[in-house]
PyMOL commands that place a pseudoatom at each C-alpha (Angstrom):
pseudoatom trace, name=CA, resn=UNK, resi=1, chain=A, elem=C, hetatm=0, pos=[4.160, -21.049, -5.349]
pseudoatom trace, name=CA, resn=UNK, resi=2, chain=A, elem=C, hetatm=0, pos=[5.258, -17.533, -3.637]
pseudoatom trace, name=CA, resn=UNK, resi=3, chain=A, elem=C, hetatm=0, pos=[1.816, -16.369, -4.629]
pseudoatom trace, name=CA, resn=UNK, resi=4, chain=A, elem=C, hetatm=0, pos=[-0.460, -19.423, -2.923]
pseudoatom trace, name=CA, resn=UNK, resi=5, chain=A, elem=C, hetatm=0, pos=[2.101, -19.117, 0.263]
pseudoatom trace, name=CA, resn=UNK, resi=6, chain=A, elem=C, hetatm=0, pos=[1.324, -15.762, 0.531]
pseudoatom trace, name=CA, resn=UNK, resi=7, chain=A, elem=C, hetatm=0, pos=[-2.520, -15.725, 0.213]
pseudoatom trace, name=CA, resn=UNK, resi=8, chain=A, elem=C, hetatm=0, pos=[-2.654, -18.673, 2.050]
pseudoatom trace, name=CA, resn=UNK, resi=9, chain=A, elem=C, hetatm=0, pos=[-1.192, -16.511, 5.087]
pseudoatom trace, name=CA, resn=UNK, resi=10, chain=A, elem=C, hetatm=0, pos=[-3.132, -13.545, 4.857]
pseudoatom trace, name=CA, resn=UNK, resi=11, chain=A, elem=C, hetatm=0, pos=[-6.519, -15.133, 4.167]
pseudoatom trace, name=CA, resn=UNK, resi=12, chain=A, elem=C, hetatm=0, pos=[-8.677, -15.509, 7.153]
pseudoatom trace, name=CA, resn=UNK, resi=13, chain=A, elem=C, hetatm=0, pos=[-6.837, -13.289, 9.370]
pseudoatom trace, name=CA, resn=UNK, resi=14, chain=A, elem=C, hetatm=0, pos=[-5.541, -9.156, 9.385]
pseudoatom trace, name=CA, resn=UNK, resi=15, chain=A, elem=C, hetatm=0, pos=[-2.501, -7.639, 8.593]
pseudoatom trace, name=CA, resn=UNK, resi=16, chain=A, elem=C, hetatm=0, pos=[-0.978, -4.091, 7.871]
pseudoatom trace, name=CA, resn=UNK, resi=17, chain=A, elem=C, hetatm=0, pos=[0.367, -2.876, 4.622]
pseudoatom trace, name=CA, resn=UNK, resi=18, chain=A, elem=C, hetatm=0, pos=[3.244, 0.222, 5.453]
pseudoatom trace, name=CA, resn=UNK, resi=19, chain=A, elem=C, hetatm=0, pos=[4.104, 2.304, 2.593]
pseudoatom trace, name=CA, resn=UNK, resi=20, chain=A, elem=C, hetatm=0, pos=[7.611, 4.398, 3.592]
pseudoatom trace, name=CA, resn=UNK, resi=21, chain=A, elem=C, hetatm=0, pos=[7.939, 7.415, 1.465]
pseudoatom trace, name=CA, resn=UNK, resi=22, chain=A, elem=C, hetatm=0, pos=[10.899, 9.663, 1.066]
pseudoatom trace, name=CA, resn=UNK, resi=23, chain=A, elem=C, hetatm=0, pos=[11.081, 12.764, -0.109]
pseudoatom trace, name=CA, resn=UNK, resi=24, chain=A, elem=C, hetatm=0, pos=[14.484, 14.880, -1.190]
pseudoatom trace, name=CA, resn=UNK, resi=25, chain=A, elem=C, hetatm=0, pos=[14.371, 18.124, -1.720]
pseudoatom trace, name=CA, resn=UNK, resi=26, chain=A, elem=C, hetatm=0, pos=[17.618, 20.175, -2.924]
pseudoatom trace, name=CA, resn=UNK, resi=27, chain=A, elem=C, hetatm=0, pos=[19.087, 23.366, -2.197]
pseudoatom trace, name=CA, resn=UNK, resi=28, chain=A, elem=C, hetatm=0, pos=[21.143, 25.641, -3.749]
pseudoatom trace, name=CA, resn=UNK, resi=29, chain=A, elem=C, hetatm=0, pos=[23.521, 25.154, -1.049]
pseudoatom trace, name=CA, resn=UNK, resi=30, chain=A, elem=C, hetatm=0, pos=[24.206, 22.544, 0.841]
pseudoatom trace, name=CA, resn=UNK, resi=31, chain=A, elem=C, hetatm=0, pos=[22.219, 18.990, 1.143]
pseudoatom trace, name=CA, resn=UNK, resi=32, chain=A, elem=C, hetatm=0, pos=[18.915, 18.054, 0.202]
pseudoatom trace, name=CA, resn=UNK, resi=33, chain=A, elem=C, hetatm=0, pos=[16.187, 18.939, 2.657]
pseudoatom trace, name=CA, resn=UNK, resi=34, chain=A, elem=C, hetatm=0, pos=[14.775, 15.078, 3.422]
pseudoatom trace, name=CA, resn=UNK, resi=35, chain=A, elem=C, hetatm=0, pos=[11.403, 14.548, 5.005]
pseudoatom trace, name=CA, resn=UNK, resi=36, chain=A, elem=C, hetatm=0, pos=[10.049, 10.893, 5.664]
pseudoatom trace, name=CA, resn=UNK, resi=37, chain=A, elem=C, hetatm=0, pos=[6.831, 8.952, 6.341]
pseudoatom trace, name=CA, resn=UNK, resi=38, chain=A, elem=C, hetatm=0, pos=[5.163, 5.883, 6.933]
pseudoatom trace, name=CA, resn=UNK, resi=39, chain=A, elem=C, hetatm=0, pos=[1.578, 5.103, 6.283]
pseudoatom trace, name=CA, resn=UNK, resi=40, chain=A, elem=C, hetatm=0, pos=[0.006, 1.960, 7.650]
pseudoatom trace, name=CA, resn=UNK, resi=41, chain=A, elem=C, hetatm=0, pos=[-3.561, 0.584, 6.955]
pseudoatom trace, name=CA, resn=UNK, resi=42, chain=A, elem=C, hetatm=0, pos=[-5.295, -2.722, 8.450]
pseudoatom trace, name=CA, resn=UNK, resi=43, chain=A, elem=C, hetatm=0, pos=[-6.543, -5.111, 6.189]
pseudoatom trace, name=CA, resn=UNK, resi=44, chain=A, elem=C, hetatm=0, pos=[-8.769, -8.224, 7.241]
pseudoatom trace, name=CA, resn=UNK, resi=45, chain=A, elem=C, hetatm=0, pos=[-9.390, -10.941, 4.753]
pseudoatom trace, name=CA, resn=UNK, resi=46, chain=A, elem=C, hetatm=0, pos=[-12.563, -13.406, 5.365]
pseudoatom trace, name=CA, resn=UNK, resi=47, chain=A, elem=C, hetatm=0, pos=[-11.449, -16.822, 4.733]
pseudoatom trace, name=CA, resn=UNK, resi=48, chain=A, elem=C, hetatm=0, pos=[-11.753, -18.418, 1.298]
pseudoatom trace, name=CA, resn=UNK, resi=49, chain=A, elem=C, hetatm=0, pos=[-11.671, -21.581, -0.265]
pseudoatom trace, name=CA, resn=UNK, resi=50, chain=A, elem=C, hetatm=0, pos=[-8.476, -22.939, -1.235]
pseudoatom trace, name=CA, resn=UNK, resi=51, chain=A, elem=C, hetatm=0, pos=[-10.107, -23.367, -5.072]
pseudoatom trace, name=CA, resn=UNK, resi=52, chain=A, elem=C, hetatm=0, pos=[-10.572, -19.711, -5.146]
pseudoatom trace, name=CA, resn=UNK, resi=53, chain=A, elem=C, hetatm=0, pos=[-7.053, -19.121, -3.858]
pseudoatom trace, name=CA, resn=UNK, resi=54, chain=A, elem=C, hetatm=0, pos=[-5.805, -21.170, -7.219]
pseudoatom trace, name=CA, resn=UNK, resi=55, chain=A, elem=C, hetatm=0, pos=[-8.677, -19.284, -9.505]
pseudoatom trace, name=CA, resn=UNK, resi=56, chain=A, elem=C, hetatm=0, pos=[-7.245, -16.213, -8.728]
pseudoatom trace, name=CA, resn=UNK, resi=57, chain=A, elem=C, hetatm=0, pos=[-3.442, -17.275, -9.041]
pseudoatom trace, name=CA, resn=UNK, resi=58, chain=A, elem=C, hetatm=0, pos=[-4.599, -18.889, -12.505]
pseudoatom trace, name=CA, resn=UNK, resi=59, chain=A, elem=C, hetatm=0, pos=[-5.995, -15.519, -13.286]
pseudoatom trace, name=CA, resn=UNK, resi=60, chain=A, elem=C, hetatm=0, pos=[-2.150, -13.656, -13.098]
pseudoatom trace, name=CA, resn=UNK, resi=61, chain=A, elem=C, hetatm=0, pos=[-3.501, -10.871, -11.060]
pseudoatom trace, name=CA, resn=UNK, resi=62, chain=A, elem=C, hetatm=0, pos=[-1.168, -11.606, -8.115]
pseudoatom trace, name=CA, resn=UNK, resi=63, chain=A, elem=C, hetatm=0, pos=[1.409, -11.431, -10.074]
pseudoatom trace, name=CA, resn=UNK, resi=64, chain=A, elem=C, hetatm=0, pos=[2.255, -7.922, -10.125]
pseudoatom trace, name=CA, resn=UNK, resi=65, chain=A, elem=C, hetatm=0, pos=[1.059, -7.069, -6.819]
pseudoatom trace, name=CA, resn=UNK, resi=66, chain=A, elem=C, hetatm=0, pos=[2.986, -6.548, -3.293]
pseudoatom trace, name=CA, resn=UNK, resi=67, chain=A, elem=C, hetatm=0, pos=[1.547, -8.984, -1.078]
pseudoatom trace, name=CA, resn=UNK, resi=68, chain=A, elem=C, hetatm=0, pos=[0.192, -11.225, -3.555]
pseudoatom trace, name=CA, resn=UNK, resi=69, chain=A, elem=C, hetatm=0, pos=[-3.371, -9.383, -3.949]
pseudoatom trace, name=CA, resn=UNK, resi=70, chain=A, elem=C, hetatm=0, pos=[-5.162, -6.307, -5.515]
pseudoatom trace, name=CA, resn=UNK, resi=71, chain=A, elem=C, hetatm=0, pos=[-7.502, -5.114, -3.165]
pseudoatom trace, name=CA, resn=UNK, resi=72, chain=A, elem=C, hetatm=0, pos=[-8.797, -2.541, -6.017]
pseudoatom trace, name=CA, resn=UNK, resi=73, chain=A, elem=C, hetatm=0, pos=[-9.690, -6.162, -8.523]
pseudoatom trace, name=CA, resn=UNK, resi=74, chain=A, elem=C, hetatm=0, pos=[-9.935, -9.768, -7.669]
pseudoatom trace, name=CA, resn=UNK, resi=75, chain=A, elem=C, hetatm=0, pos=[-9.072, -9.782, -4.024]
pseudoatom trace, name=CA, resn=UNK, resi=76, chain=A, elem=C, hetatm=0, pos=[-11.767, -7.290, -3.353]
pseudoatom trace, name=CA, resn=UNK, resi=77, chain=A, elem=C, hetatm=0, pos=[-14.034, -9.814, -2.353]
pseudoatom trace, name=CA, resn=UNK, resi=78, chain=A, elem=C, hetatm=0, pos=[-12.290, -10.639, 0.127]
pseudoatom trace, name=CA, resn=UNK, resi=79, chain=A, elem=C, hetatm=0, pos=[-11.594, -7.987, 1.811]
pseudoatom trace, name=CA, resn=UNK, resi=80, chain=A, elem=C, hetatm=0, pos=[-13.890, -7.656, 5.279]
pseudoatom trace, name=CA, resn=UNK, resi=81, chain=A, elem=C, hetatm=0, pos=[-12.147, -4.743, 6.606]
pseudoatom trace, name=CA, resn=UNK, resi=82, chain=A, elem=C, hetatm=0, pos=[-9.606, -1.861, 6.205]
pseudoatom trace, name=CA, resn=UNK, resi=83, chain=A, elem=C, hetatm=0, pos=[-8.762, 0.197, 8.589]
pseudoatom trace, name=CA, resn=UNK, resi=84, chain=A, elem=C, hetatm=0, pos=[-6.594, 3.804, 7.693]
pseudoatom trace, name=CA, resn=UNK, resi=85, chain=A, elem=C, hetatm=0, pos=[-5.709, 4.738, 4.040]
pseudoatom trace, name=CA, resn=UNK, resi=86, chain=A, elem=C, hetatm=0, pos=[-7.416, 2.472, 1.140]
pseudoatom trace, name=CA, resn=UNK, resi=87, chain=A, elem=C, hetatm=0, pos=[-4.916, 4.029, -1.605]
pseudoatom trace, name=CA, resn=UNK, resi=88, chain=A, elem=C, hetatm=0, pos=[-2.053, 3.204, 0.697]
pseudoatom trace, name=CA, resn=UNK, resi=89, chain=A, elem=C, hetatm=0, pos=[-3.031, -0.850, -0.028]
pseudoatom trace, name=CA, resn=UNK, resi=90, chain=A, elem=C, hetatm=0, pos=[-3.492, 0.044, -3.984]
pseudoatom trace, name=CA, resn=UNK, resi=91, chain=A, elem=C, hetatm=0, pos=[-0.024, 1.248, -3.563]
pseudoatom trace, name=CA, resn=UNK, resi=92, chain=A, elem=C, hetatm=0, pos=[0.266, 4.956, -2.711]
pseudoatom trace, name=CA, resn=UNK, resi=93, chain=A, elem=C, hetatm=0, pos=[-0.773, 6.964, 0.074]
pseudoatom trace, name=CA, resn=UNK, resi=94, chain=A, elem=C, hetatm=0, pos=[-1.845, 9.555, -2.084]
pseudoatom trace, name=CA, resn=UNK, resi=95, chain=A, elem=C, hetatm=0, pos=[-3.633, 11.750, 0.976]
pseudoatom trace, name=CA, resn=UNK, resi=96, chain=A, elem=C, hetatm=0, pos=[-0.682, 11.541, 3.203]
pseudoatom trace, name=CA, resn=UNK, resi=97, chain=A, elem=C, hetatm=0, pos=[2.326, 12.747, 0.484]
pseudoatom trace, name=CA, resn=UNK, resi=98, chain=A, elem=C, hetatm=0, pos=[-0.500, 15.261, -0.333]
pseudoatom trace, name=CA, resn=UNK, resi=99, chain=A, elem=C, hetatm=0, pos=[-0.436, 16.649, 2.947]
pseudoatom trace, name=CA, resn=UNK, resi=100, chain=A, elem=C, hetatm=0, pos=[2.981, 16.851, 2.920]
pseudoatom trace, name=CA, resn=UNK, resi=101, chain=A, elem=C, hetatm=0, pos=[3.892, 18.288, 0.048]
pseudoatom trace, name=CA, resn=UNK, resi=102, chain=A, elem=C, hetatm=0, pos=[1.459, 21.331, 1.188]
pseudoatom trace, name=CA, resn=UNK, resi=103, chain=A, elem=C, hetatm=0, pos=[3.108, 21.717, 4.407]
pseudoatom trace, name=CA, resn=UNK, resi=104, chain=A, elem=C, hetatm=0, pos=[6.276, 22.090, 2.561]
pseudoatom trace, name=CA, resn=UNK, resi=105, chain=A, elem=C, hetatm=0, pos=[4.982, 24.449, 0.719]
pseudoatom trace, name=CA, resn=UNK, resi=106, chain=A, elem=C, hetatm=0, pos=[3.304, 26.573, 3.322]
pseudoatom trace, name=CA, resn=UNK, resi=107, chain=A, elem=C, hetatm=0, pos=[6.550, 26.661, 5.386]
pseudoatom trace, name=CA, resn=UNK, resi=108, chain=A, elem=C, hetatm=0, pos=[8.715, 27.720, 2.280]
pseudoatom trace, name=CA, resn=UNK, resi=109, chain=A, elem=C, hetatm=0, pos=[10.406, 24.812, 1.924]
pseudoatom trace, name=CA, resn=UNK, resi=110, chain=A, elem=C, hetatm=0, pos=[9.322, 23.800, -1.420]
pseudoatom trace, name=CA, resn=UNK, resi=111, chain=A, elem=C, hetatm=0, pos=[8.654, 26.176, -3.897]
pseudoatom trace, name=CA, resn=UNK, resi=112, chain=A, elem=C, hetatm=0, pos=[6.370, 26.063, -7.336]
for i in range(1, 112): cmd.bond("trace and resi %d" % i, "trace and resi %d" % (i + 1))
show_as sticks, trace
zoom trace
């Protein structure tokens, strides 16, 4: 039931899937070193029939999936539009901790 009242509100219409990341960082002294992000990407749905709705809850997929959908399997059909990070809505904003990570690294912060 959580899974059709979900679809049923994102279908036909956008939405944003935010990701907050934290990282923690210790020191030899003193607390962690914390940085912090948010990623947010746009996702349009087309409309679909309410039978495909219930073919794709029958299939389990949504399941296991924030938001009731993979936009990587089943739901990709769906999808008209996405707007920012596609690996944020597949569940990590791979790019974005990426960039991070080297900017911690080029300011001495982190260490390898």
């Amino acid at each position: 039931a959580a899974a059709r009242a979900m679809l049923g509100r994102l279908v036909g219409r956008s939405h944003t899937v935010i990701t907050g990341v934290v990282l923690l960082l210790p020191r030899p002294v003193g607390p962690a070193e914390m940085r912090r992000f948010a990623c947010e990407t746009g996702v349009t749905m087309r409309a679909v029939e309410a039978a495909d709705i219930e073919a794709y809850i029958a299939s389990g997929e949504p399941f296991d999936k924030a938001g009731g959908y993979g936009i990587q399997k089943g739901a990709s059909p769906w999808i008209s539009e996405i707007h920012g990070c596609y690996f944020n809505v597949v569940g990590f904003p791979i790019s974005r901790f990426c960039t991070e990570v080297e900017d911690l690294l080029r300011s001495g912060v982190l260490k390898l």
